[in-house]
matplotlib code that plots the C-alpha trace (Angstrom):
import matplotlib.pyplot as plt

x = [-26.9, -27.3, -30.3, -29.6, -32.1, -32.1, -35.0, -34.0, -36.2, -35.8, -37.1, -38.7, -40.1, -42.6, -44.6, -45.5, -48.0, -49.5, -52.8, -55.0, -52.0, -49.3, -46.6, -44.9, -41.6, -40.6, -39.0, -37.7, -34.9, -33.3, -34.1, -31.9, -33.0, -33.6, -30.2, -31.6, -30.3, -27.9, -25.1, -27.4, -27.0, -25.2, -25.5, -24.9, -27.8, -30.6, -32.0, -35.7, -37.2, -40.2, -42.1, -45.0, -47.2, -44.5, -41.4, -39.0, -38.8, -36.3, -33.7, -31.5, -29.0, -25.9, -23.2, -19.4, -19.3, -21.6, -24.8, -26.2, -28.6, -30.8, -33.2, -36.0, -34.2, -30.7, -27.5, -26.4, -30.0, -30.8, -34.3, -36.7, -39.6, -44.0, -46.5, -44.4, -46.4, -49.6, -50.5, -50.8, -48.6, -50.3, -53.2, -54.1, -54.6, -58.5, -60.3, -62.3, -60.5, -58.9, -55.2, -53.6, -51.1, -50.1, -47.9, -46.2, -42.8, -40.5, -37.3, -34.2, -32.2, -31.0, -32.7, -36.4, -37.9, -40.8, -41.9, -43.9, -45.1, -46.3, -47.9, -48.1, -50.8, -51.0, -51.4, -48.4, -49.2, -46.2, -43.4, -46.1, -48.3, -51.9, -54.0, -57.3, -57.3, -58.1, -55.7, -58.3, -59.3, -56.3, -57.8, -55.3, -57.1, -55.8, -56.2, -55.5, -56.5, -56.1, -52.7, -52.0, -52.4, -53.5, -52.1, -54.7, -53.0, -52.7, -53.1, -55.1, -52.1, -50.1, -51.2, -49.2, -49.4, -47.4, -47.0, -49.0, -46.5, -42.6, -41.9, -39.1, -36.1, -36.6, -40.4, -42.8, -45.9, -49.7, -50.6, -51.1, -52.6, -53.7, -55.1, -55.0, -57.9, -57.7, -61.3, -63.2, -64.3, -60.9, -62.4, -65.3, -64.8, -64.9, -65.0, -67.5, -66.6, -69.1, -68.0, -70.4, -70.2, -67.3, -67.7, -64.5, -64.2, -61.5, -61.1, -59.7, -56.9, -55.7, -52.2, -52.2, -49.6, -51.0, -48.0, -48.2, -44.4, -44.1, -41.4, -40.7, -38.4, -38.1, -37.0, -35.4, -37.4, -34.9, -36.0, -39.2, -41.5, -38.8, -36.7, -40.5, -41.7, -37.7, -37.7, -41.5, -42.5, -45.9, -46.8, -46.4, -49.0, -51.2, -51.7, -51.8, -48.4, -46.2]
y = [-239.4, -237.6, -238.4, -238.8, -236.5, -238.7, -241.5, -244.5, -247.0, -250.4, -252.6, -250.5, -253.5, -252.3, -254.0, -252.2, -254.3, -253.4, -252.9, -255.6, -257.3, -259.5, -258.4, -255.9, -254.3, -254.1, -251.4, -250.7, -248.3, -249.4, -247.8, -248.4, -249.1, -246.6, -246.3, -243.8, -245.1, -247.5, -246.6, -248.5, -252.1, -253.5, -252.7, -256.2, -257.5, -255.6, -257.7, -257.8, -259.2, -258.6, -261.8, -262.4, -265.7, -267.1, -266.6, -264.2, -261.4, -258.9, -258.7, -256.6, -257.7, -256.1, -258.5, -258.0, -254.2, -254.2, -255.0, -258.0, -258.0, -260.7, -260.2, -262.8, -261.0, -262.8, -261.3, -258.4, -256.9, -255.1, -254.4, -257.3, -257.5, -258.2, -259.5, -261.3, -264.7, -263.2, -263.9, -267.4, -268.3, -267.4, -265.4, -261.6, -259.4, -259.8, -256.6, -257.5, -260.9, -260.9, -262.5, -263.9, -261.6, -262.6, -259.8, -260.4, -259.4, -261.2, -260.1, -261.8, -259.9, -261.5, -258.8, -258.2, -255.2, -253.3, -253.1, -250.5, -251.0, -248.0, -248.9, -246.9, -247.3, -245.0, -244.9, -244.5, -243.9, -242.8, -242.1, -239.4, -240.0, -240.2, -237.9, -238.8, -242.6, -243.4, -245.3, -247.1, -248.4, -250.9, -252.9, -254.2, -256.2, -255.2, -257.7, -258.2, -254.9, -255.9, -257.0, -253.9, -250.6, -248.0, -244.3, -241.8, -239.4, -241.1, -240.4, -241.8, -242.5, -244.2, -246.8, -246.9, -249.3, -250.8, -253.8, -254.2, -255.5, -256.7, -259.1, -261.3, -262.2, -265.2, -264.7, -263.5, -261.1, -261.8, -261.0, -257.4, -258.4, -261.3, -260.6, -257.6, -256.9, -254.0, -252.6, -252.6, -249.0, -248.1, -249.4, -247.2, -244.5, -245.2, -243.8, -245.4, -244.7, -246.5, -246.4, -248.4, -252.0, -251.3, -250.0, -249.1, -248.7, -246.6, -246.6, -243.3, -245.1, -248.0, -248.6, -247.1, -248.9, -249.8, -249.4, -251.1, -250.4, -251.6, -250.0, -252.4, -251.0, -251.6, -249.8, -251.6, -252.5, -250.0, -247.0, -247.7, -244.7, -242.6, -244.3, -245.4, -241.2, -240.3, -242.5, -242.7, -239.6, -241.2, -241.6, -245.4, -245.6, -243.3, -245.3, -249.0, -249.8, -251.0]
z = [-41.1, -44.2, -46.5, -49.9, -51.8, -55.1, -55.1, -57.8, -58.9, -59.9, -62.6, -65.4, -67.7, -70.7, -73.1, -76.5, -78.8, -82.2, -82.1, -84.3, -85.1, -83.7, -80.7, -81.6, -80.3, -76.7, -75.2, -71.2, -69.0, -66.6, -62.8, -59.9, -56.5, -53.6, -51.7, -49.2, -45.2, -46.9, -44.3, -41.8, -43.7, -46.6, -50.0, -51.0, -49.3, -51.8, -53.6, -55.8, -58.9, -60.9, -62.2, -64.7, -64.9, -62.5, -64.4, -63.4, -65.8, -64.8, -61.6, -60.2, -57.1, -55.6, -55.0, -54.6, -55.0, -58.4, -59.9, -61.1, -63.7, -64.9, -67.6, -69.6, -72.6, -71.8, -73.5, -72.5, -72.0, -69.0, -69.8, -69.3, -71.6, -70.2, -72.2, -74.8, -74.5, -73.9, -77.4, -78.4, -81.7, -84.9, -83.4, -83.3, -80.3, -79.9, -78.4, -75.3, -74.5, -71.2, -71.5, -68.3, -66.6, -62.9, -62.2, -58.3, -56.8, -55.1, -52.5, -53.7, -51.2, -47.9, -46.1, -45.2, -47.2, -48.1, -51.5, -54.0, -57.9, -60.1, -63.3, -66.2, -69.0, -71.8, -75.8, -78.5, -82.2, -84.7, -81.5, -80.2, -76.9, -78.0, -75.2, -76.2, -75.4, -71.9, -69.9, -68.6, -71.9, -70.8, -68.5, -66.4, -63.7, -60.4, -57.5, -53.7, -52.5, -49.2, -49.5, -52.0, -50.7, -53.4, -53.5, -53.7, -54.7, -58.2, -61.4, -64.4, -66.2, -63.2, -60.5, -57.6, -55.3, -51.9, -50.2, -47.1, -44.3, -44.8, -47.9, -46.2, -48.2, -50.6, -50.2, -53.1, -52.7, -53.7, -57.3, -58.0, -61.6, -63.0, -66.3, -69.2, -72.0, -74.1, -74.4, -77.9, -77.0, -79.0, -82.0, -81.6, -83.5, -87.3, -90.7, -93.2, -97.0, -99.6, -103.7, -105.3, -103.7, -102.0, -98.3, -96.9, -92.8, -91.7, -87.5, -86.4, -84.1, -86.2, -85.6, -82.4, -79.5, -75.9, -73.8, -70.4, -68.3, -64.5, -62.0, -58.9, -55.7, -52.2, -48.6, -46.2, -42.9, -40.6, -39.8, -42.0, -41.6, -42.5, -45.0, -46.9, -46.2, -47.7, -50.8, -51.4, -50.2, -48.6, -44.6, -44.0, -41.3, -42.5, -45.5, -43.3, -45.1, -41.9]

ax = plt.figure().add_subplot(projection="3d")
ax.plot(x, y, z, "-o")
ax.set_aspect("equal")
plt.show()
């Protein structure tokens, strides 16, 4: 059978708020999801959503020869949106303060798969990536290690993480999140101007963006080892996946 060299991805949900201020814009792409060994099923039974805090935030099915997309955007979006209720009405994001964000997966297909997250965490100011901000500064609190396997071969910029066992159709993983806090170390670095009674502080990243995006997709149980080494490019059982 001929392996499709192209890996897709499904899912890609980001959240962009303003720094010190209220939410600002969202933004998200669309990813499609992997298609490699799909002359051993059907296509229409592929199925996998992305939920936050219990509400579904973006899905993607294939029924009747095409995709159906879902998003918490509605419309025509295809892009879902994180984080937009993470700040209570009429408040500012507070540095340091954790905010709930229960972040699982669940298989909407009507076959069993295997699933995989990557997380990416990073700093925008002006359109331009800002390269001296940790990621880590956004604390995105990771949870269920033992039901989330970790990639070691990650970056600081990207977590990537995979489902330990099969997530059955209809069924819903553990939490690989539950809460975010943007660290007050960002705020650390300030300017402090004084004209006579008048002290002005100027903090070298104000405006700055925290940008916090999430990619969902699954493999289909068959074959496993190789369809997950094909479209993932990791060794299942090496990393106590299957």
């Amino acid at each position: 059978m001929k392996k499709k060299g192209v890996s897709y991805l499904l899912l890609i949900l980001a959240a962009v708020l303003l720094l010190g201020s209220a939410i600002g814009s969202t933004r998200a792409a669309l990813t499609y999801y992997s298609d490699n060994y799909v002359a051993e099923i059907t296509v229409s039974q592929i199925g996998v959503s992305l939920l936050e805090n219990g509400q579904e935030v973006s899905r993607r099915d294939y029924d009747k020869d095409e995709w159906k997309i879902s998003t918490n955007r509605g419309g025509d979006s295809v892009n879902g949106a994180l984080l937009r209720n993470m700040i209570p009405e009429g408040e500012k994001l507070a540095l340091n303060k954790r905010y709930e964000e229960n972040l699982t997966v669940k298989n909407t297909g009507s076959i069993d798969t295997y699933v995989r997250v990557r997380i990416y965490r990073y700093w925008m100011m002006d359109g331009t990536k800002v390269t001296t901000l940790s990621p880590d500064l956004i604390d995105l609190n990771f949870v269920n290690g033992d039901r989330w396997i970790q990639n070691p071969r990650e970056t600081a910029e990207c977590t990537e993480l995979f489902y330990k066992g099969i997530l059955p159709s209809g069924e819903e993983t553990a939490a690989f999140a539950d809460s975010v806090r943007i660290d007050g170390e960002v705020a650390s670095e300030a300017k402090v101007e004084t004209n006579g009674n008048v002290i002005t502080t100027t903090y070298k990243y104000d405006g700055v963006e925290f940008h916090v995006d999430v990619e969902v997709d699954a493999v289909q149980t068959h074959n496993a080892q190789d369809a997950i080494k094909s479209a993932w490019g990791v060794d299942a059982a090496g990393l106590g996946i299957l």
